[in-house]
LUMKOLPA-289374 format. One record per residue (C-alpha): x, y, z; residue in three letters; chain. Coordinates in pm, whole numbers. Each point is the difference from the previous one (the first is absolute). Layout:
# LUMKOLPA-289374
xx=X, yy=Y, zz=Z, rest=ALA, kette=A;
...
This chain:
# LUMKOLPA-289374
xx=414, yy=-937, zz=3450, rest=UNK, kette=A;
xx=62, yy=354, zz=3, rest=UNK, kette=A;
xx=-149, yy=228, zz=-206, rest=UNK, kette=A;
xx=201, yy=45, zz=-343, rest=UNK, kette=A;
xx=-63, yy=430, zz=-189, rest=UNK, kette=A;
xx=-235, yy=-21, zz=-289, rest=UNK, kette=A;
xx=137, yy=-172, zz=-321, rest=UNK, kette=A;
xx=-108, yy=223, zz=-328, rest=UNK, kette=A;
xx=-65, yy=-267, zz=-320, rest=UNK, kette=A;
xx=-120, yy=74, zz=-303, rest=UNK, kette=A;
xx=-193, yy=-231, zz=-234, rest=UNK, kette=A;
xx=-212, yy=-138, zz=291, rest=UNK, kette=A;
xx=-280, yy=-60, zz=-286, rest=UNK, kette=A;
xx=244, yy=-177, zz=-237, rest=UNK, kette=A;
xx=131, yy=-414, zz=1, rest=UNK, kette=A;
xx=307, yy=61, zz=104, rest=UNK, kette=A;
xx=-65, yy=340, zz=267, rest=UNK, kette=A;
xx=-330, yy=-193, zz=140, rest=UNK, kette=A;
xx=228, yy=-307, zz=45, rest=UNK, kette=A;
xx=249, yy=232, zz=245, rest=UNK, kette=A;
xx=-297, yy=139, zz=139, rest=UNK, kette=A;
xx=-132, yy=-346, zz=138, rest=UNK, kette=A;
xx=347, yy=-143, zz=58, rest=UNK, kette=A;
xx=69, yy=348, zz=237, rest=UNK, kette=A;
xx=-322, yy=-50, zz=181, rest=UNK, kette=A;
xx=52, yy=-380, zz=68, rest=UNK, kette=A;
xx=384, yy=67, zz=97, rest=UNK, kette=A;
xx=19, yy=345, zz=174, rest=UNK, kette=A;
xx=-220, yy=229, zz=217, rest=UNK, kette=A;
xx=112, yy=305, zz=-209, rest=UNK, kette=A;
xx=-311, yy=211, zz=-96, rest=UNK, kette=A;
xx=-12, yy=0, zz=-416, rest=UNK, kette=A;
xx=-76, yy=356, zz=-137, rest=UNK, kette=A;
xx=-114, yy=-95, zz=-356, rest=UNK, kette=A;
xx=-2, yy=297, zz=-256, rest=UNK, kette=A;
xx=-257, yy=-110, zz=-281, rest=UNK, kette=A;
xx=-142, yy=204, zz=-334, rest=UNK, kette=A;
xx=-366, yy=67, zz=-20, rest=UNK, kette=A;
xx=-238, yy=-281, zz=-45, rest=UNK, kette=A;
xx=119, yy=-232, zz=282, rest=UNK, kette=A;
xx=-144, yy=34, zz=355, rest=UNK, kette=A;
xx=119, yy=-145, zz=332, rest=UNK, kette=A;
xx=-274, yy=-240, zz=-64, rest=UNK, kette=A;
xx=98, yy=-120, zz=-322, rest=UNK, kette=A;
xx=442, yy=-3, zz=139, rest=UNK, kette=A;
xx=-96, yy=-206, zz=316, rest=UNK, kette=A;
xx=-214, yy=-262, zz=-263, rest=UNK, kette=A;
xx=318, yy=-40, zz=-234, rest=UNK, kette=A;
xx=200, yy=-21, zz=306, rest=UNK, kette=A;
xx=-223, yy=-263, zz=121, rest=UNK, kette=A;
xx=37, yy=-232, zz=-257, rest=UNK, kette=A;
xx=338, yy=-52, zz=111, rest=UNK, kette=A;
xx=-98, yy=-222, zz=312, rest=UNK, kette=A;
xx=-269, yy=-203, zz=-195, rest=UNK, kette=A;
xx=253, yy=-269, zz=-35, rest=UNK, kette=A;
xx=14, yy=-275, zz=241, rest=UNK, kette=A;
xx=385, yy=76, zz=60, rest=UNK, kette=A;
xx=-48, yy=329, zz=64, rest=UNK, kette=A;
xx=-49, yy=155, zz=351, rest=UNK, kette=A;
xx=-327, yy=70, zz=148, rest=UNK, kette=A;
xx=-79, yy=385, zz=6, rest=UNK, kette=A;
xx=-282, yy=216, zz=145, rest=UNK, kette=A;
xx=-164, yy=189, zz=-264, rest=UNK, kette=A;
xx=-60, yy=275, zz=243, rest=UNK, kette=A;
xx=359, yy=8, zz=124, rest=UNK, kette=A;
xx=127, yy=55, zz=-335, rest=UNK, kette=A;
xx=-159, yy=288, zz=-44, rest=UNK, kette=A;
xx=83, yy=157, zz=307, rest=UNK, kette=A;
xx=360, yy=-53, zz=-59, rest=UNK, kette=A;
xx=-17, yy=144, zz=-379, rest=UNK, kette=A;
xx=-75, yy=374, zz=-83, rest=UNK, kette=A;
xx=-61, yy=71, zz=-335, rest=UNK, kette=A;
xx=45, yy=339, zz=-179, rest=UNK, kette=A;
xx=-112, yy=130, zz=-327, rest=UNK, kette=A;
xx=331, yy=119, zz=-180, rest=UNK, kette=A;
xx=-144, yy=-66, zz=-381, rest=UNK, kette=A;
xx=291, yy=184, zz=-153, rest=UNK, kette=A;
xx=442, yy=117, zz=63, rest=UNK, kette=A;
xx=-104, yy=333, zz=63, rest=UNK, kette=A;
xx=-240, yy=-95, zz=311, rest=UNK, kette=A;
xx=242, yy=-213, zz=194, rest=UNK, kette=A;
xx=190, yy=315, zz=187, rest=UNK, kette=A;
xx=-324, yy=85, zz=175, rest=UNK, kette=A;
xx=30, yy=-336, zz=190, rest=UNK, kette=A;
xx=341, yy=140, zz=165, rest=UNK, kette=A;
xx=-177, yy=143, zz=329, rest=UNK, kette=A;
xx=-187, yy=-301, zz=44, rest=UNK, kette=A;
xx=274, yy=-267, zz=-26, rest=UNK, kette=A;
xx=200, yy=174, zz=227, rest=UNK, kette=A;
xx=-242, yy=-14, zz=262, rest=UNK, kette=A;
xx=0, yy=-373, zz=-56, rest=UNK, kette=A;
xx=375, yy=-48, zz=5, rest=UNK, kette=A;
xx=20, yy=-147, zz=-314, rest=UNK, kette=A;
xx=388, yy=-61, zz=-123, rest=UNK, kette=A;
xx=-92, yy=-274, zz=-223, rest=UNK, kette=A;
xx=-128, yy=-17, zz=-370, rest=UNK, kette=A;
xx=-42, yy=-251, zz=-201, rest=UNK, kette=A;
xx=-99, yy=76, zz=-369, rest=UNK, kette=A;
xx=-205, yy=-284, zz=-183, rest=UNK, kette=A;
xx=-234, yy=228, zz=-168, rest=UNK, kette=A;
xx=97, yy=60, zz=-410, rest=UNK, kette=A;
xx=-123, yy=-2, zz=-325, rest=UNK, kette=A;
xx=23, yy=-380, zz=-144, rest=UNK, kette=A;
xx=-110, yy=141, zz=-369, rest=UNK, kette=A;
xx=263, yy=-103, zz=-255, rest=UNK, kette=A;
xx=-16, yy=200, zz=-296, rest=UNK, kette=A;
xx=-162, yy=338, zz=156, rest=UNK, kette=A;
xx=282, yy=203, zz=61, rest=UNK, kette=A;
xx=-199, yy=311, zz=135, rest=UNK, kette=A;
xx=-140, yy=-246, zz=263, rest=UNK, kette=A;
xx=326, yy=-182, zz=73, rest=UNK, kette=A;
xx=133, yy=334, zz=83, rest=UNK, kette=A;
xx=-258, yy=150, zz=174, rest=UNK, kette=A;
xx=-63, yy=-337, zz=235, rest=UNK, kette=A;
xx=374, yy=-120, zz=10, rest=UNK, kette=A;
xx=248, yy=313, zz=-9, rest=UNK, kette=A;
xx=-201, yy=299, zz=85, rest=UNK, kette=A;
xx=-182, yy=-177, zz=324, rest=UNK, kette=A;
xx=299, yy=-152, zz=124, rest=UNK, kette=A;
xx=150, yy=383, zz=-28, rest=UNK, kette=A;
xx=-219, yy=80, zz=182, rest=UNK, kette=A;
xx=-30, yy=-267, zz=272, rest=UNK, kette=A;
xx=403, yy=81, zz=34, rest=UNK, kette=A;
xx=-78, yy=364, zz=54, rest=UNK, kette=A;
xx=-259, yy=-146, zz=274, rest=UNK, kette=A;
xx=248, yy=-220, zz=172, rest=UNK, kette=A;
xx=258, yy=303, zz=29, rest=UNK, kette=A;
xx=-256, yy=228, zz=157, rest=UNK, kette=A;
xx=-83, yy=-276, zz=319, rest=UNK, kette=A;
xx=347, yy=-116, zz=-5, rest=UNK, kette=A;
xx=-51, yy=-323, zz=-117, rest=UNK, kette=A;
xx=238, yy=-263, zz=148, rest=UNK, kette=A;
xx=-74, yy=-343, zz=-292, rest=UNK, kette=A;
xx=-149, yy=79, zz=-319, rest=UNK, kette=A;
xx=-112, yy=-310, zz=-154, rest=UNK, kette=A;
xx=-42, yy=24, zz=-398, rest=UNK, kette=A;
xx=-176, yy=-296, zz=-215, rest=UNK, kette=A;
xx=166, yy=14, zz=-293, rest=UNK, kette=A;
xx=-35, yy=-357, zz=-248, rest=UNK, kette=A;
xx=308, yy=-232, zz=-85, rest=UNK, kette=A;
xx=-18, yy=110, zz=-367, rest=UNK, kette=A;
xx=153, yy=339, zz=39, rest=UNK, kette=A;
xx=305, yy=-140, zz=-172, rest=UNK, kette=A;
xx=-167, yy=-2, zz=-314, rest=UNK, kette=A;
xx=88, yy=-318, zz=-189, rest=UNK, kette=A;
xx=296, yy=-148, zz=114, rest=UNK, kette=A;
xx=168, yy=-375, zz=-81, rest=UNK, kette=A;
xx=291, yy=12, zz=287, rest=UNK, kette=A;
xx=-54, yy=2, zz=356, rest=UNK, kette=A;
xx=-194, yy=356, zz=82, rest=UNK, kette=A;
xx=160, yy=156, zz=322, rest=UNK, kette=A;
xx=-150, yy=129, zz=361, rest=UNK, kette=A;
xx=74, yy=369, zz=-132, rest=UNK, kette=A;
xx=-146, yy=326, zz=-185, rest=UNK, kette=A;
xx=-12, yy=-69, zz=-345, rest=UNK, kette=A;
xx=192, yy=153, zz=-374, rest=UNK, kette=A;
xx=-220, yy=55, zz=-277, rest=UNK, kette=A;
xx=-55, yy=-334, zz=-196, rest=UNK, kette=A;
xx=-25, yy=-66, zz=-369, rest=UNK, kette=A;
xx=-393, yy=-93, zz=10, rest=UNK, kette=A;
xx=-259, yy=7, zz=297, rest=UNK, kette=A;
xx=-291, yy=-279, zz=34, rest=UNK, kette=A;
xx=-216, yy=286, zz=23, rest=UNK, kette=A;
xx=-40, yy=373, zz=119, rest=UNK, kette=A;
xx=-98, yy=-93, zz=355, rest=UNK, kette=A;
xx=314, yy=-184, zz=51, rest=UNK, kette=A;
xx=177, yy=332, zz=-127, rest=UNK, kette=A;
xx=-189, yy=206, zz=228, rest=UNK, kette=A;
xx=87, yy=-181, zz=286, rest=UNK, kette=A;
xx=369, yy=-45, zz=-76, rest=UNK, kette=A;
xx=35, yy=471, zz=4, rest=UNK, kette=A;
xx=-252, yy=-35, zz=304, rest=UNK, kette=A;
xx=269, yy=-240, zz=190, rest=UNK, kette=A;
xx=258, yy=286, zz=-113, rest=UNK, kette=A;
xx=-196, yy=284, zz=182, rest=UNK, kette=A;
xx=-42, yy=-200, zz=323, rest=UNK, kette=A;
xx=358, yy=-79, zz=12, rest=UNK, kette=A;
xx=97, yy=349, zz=-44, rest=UNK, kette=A;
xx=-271, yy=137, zz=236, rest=UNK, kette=A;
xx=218, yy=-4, zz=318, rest=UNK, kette=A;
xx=-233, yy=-212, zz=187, rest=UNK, kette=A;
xx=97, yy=-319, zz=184, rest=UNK, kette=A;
xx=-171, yy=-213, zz=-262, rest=UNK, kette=A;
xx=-11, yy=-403, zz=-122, rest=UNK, kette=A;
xx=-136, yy=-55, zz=-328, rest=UNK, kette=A;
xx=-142, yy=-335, zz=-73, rest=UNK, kette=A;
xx=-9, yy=-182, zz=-352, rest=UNK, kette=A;
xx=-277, yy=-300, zz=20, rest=UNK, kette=A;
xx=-38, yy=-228, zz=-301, rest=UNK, kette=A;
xx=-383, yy=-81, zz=-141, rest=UNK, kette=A;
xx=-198, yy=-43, zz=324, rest=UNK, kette=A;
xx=-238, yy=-307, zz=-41, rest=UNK, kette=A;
xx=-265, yy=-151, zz=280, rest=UNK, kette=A;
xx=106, yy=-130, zz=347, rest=UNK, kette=A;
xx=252, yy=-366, zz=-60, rest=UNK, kette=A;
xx=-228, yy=-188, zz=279, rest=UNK, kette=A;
xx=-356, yy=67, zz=-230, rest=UNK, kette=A;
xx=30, yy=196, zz=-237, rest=UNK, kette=A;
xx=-212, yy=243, zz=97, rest=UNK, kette=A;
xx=76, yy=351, zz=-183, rest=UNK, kette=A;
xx=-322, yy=289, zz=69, rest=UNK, kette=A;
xx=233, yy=256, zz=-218, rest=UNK, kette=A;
xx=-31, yy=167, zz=-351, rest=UNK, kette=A;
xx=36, yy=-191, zz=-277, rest=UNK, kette=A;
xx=356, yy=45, zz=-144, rest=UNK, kette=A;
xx=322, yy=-193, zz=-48, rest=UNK, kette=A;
xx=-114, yy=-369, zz=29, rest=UNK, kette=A;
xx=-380, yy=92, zz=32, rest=UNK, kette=A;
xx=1, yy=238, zz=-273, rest=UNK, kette=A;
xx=111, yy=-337, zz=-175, rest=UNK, kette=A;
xx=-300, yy=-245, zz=147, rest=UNK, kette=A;
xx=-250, yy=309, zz=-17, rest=UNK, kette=A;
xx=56, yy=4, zz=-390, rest=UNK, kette=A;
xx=-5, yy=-373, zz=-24, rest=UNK, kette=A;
xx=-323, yy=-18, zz=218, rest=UNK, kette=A;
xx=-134, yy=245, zz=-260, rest=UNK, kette=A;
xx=137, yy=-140, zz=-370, rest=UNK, kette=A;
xx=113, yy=-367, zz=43, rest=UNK, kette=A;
xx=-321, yy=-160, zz=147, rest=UNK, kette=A;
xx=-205, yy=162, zz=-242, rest=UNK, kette=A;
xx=46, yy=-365, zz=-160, rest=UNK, kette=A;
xx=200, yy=-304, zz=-29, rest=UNK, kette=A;
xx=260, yy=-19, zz=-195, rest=UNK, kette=A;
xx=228, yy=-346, zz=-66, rest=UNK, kette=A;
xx=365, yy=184, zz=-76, rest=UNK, kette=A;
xx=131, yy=287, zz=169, rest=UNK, kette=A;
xx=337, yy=181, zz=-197, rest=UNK, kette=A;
xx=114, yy=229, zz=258, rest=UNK, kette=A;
xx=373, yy=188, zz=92, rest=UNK, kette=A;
xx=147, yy=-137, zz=332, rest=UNK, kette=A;
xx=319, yy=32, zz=125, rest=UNK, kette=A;
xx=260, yy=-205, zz=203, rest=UNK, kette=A;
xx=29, yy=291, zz=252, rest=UNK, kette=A;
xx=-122, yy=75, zz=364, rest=UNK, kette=A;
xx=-238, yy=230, zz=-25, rest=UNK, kette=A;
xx=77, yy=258, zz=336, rest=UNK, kette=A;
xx=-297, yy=-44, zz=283, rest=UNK, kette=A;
xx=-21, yy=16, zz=311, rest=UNK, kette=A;
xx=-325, yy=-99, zz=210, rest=UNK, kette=A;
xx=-210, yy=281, zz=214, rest=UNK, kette=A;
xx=125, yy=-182, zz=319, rest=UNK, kette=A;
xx=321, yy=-8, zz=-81, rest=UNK, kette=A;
xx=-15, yy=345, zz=-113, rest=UNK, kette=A;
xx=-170, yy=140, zz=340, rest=UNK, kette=A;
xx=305, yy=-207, zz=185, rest=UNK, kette=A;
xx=272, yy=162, zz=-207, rest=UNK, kette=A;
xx=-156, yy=357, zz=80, rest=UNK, kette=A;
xx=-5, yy=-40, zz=369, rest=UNK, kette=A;
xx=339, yy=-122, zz=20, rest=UNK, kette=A;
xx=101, yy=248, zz=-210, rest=UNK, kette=A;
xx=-76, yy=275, zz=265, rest=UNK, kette=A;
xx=208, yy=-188, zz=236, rest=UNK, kette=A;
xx=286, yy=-132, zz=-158, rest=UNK, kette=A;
xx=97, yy=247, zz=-313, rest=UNK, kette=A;
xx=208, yy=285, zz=59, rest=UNK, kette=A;
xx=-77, yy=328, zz=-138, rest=UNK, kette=A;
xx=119, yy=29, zz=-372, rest=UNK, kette=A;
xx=-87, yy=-405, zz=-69, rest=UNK, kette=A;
xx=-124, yy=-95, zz=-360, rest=UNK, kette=A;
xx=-127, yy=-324, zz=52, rest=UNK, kette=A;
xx=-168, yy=-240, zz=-283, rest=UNK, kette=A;
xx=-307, yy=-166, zz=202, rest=UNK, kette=A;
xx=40, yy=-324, zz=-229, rest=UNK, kette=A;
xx=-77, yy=-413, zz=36, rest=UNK, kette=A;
xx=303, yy=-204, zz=-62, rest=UNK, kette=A;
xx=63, yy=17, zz=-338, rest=UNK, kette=A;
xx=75, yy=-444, zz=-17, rest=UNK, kette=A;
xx=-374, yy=-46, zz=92, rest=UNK, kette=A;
xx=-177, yy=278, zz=-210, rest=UNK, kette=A;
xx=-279, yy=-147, zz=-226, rest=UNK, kette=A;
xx=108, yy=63, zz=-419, rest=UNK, kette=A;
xx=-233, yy=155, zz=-281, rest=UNK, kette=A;
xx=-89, yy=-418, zz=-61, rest=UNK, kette=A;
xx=-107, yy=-37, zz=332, rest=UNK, kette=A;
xx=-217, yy=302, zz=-47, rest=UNK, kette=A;
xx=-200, yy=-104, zz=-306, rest=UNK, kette=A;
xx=52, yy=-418, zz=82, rest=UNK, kette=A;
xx=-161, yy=57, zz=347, rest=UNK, kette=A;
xx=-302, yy=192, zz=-132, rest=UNK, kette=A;
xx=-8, yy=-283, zz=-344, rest=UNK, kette=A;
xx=0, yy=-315, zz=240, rest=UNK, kette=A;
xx=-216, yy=184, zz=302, rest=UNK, kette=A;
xx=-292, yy=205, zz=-201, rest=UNK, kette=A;
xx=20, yy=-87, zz=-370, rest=UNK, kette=A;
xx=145, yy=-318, zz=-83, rest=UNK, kette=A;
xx=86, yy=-3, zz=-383, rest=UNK, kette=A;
xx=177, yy=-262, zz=-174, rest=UNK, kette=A;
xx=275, yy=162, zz=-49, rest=UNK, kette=A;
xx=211, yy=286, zz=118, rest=UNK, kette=A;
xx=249, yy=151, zz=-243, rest=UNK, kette=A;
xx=321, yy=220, zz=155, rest=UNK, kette=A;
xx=174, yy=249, zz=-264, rest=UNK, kette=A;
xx=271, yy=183, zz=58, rest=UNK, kette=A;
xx=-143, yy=321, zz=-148, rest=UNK, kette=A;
xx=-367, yy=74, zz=-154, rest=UNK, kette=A;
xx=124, yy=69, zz=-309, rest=UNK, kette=A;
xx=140, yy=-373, zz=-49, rest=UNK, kette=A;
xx=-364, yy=-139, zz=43, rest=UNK, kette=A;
xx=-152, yy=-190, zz=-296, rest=UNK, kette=A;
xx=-250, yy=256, zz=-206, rest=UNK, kette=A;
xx=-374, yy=-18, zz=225, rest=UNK, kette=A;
xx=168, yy=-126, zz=269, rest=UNK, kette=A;
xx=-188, yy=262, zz=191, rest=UNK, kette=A;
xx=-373, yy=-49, zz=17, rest=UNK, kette=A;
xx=-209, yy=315, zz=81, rest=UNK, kette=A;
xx=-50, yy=-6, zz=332, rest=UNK, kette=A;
xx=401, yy=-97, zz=82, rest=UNK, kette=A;
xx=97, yy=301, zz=-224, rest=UNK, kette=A;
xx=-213, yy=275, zz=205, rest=UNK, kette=A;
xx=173, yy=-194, zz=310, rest=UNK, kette=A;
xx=329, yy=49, zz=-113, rest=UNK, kette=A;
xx=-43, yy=318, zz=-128, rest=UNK, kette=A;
xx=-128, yy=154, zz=348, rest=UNK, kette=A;
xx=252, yy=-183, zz=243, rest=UNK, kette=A;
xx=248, yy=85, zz=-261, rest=UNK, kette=A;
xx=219, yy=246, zz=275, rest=UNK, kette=A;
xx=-6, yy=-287, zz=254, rest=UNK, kette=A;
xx=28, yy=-334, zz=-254, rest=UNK, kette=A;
xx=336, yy=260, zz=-98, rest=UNK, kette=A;
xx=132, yy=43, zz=311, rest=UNK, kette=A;
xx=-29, yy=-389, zz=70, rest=UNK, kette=A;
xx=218, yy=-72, zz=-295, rest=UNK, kette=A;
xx=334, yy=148, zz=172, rest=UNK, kette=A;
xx=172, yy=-134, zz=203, rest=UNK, kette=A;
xx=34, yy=220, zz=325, rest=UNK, kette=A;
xx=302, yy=-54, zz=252, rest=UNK, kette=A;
xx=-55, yy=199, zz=348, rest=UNK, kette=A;
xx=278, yy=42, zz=268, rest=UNK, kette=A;
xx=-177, yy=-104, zz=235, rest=UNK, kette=A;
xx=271, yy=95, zz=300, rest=UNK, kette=A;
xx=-283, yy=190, zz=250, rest=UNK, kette=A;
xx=-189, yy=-279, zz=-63, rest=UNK, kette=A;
xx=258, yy=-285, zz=178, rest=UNK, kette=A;
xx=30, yy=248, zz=291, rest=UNK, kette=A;
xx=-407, yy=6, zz=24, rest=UNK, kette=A;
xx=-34, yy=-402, zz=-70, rest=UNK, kette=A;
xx=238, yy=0, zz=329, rest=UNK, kette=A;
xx=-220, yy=129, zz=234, rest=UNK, kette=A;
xx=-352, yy=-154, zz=-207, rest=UNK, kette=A;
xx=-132, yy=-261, zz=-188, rest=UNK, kette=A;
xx=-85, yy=116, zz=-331, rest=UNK, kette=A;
xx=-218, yy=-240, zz=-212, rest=UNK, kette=A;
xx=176, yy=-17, zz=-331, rest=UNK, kette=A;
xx=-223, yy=45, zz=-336, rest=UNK, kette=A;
xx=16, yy=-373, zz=-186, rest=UNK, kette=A;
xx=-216, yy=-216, zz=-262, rest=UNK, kette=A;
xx=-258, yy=-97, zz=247, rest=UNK, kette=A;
xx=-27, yy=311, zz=181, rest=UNK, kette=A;
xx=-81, yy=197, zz=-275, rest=UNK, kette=A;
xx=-269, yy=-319, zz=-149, rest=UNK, kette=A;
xx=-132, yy=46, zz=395, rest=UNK, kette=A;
xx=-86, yy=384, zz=-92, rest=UNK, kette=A;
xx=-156, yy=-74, zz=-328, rest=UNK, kette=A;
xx=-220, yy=-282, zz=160, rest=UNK, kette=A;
xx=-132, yy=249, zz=254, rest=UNK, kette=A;
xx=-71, yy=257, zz=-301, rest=UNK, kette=A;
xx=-169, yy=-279, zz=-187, rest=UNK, kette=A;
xx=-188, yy=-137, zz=332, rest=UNK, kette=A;
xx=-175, yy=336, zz=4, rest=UNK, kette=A;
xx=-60, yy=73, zz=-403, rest=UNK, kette=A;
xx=-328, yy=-134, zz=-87, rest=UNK, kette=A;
xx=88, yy=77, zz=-380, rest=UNK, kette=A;
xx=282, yy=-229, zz=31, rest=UNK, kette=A;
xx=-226, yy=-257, zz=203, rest=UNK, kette=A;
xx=-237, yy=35, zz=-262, rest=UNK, kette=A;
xx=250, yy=-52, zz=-262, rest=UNK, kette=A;
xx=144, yy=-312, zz=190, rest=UNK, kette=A;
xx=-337, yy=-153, zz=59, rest=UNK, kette=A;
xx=-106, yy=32, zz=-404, rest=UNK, kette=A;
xx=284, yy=-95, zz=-160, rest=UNK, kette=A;
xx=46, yy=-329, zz=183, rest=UNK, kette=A;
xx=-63, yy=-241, zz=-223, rest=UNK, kette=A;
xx=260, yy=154, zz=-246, rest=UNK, kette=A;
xx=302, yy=142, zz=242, rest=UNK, kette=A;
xx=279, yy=-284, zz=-79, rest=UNK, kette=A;
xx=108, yy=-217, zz=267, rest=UNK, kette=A;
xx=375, yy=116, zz=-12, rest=UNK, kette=A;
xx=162, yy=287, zz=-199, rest=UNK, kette=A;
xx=260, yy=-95, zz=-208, rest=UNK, kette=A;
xx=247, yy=246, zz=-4, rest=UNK, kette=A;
xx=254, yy=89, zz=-315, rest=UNK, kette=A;
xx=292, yy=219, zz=27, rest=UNK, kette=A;
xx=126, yy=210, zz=-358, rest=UNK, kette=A;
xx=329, yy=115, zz=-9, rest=UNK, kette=A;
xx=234, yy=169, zz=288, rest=UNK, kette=A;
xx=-22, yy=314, zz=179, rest=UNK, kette=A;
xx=289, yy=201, zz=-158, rest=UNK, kette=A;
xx=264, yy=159, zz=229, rest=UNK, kette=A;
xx=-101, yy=360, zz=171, rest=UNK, kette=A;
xx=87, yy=299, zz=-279, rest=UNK, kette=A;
xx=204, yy=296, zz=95, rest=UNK, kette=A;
xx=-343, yy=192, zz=100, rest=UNK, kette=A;
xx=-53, yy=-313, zz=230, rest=UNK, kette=A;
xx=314, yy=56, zz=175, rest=UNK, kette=A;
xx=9, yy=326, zz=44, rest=UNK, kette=A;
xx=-47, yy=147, zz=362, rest=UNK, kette=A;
């Protein structure tokens, strides 16, 4: 194979930038020039890249090889990122993709500083080499809340956003669409561990923001009733393979100005019940599991201690699980035509929470104590009906 011009991608040190990283090394022989703030080292990149091929499915990779195909850069802040101009010209690169951001929610300094002012400035960057694809990672919840079918395109204001990040991405999608640059932006839903086992080696938020707080608060001890909130919906995942597929067909298949939703089929998404059922029948076992519609409608106490500092700290996400979220998915069917994309389903998503729990040795701990009084089967009881989306709900 011929040799491809350097690829530019930022975010090399987060889940979903290291998961590029690895799926670029595996699938191209394009050298990786990885701008990174202060406090990582090449060492300490080519160990989260590593963790990548620790699977059995993955492909074998030389250490050694990765890092001479991967030059990292300090570029800690916007304002340092034209001084890399001379240097990626003399590497050819025409390509960036932009992973890197801030994933903060409520910090809007932050969220503009990491999401709007560096991709500025990585636009500014691309102009000055001539970039030829600029990639940008943006999240499928740029739509703000929305109960109709959200569309492949840039995005009105909406009457209420999940959260300040999502906002932040939606005027950062706006910039790279007006920057002039040949440019795909890509939407993917919550990114959860690989479909074949589970395997996830990235931060802990979405889904493992969810089983990090449980680890921490629910197997503190056993409790025989659960009253929780869980909805009838699909929550939006997609798996890290899956999401490392979608990417690299991306750069082949999507024509400049494509919005695409990076999305599982929405008839085999696991709901809000599957969630908290999976994690009552595989780590906890009550007696019984009680769905409400809303908190507010539980009985008075329902909410032991430790379940009300849960729910209060996943709040954002245990929200965002309650709507129900339609993606076109159009991009997608032209992507599924040319791979297989493992779809996000019930067992899937009980196959990544086994593989967190396999490695836990709280929750092993837990588990191994609380035999004798985790109930054989859950019994699970159902209050009331999730009421039709409101006007904030369908809003776009």
């Amino acid at each position: 194979m011929a040799t491809e011009p350097a690829i530019v991608l930022t975010g090399a040190t987060g889940t979903a930038g290291s998961a590029i990283a690895a799926a670029l090394l595996a699938n191209t022989d394009a050298r990786l020039v990885l701008p990174h703030r202060f406090g990582h080292t090449a060492a300490s990149i080519i160990a989260t890249l590593m963790r990548h091929f620790e699977s059995p499915f993955a492909p074998r990779i030389d250490p050694e090889l990765v890092a001479e195909r991967i030059l990292c850069v300090p570029a800690p802040t916007s304002d340092t990122l034209a001084s890399l101009t001379p240097l990626l010209r003399e590497l050819g690169a025409r390509e960036i993709i932009h992973a890197a951001g801030c994933v903060d929610y409520f910090d809007v300094d932050k969220l503009d500083a990491g999401n709007v002012q560096l991709t500025r400035a990585l636009l500014d960057l691309g102009t000055a080499i001539g970039c030829e694809r600029f990639i940008f990672l943006s999240t499928a919840f740029s739509s703000g809340y929305g109960g109709h079918i959200i569309p492949e395109r840039l995005h009105g204001e909406p009457a209420a956003d999940p959260t300040d990040y999502t906002r932040s991405k939606r005027v950062a999608e706006h910039m790279v669409a007006q920057s002039g640059l040949p440019h795909v932006i890509l939407r993917p839903s919550v990114i959860i561990g690989d479909s074949r086992d589970g395997s996830y080696f990235g931060r802990p938020y979405g889904f493992y923001q969810f089983l990090r707080s449980a680890e921490r608060l629910l197997s503190r001890q056993w409790f025989p009733v659960y009253h929780v909130v869980g909805s009838p919906f699909g929550i939006p995942l997609i798996h890290l393979d899956a999401f490392q597929s979608c990417v690299l067909a991306a750069r082949e298949l999507l024509p400049a100005g494509a919005v695409a939703h990076l999305v599982s089929d929405s008839e085999s998404l696991p709901t809000g019940r599957d969630l908290w059922t999976s994690w009552c029948e595989r780590v906890t076992r009550p007696r019984e599991l009680h769905f409400h519609a809303h908190w507010d409608q539980m009985p008075t106490g329902a909410l032991h201690g430790s379940l009300r500092s849960f729910v209060e700290g996943a709040s954002v996400n245990l929200e965002i699980a309650q709507h129900s979220w339609h993606f076109e998915s159009g991009w997608m069917d032209v992507i599924r035509r040319h791979v297989s994309i493992p779809d996000a389903t019930q067992a899937s998503l009980a196959r990544c929470q086994d593989w967190y729990v396999s490695r836990s040795s709280r929750l092993q701990g837990f588990i191994q104590q609380q035999a004798s009084a985790r109930a054989e089967a859950v019994a699970i009881i159902v209050h009331g009906a999730n009421p039709p989306p409101t006007n904030q709900e369908m809003s776009c």
